[in-house]
C-alpha positions in Angstrom: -36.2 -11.3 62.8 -35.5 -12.5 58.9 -33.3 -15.7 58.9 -29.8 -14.6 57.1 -28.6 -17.7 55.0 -25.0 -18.0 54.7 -23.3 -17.1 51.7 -22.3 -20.8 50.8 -26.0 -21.7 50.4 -26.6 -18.9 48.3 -23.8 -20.1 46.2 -25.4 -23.6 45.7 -28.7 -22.6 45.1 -27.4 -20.2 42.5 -24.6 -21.9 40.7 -26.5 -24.6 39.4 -28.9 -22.0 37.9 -26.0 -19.8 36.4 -24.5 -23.1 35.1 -27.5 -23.8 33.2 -27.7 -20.0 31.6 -24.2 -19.5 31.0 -23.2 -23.0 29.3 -25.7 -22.3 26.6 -24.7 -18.1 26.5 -21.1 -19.3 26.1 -21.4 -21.9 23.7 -23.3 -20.0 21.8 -20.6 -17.3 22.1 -17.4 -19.5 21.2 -19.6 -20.7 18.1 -19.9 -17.7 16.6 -16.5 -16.5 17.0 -15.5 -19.8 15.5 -17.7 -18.8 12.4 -16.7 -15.4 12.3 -13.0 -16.4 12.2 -13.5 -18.9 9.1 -15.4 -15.8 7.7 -13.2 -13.9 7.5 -10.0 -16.1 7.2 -11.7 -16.8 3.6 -12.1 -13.6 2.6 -8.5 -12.9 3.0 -7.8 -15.8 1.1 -9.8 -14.9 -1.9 -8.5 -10.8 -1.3 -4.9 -12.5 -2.0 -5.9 -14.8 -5.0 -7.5 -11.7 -6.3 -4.0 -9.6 -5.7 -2.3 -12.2 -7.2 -4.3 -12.5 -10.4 -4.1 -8.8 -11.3 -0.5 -9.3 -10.4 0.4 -12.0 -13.2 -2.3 -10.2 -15.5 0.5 -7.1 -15.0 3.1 -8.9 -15.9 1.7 -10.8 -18.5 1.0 -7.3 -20.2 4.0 -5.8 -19.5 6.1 -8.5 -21.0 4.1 -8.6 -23.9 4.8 -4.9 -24.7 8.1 -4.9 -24.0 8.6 -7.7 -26.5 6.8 -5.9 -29.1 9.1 -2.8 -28.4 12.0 -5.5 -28.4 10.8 -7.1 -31.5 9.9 -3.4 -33.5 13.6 -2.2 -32.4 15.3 -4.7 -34.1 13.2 -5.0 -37.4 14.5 -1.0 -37.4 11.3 0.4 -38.6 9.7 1.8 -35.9 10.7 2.9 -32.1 8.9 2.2 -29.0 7.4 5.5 -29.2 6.0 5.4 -32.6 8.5 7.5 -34.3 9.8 6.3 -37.9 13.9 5.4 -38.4 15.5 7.0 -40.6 
């Protein structure tokens, strides 16, 4: 007849083992979601200051030409679309 050892034992002969597999497996784990988050927390970052530079680029344009059509308006030679006044 095999001795049967009692479910507790197997438990501490087993748990200091898994502790010493699973500490390292988890760190390891956390670390790299850690990194993964900064990761990816920059490249939002530099998606937005991107956004936001072709945004003021934009506007900077399209104040600029609607000053010149302002500006050729009221010298009353030419309209905004090119065409000669009278």
């Amino acid at each position: 007849m095999t001795p049967v050892a009692p479910p507790f034992l197997v438990g501490l002969i087993t748990a200091p083992l898994i502790k010493r597999v699973a500490k390292p497996l988890v760190r390891g784990i956390i670390k790299t979601s850690v990194g993964l988050t900064f990761e990816v927390r920059r490249a939002v970052i530099e998606a937005g200051e991107e956004i936001q530079d072709l945004t003021a680029q934009v506007a900077a344009e399209k104040l600029s030409s609607s000053a010149r059509a302002r500006r050729v308006k009221a010298d009353g030679e030419v309209t905004a679309q090119g065409a000669t006044v009278g």
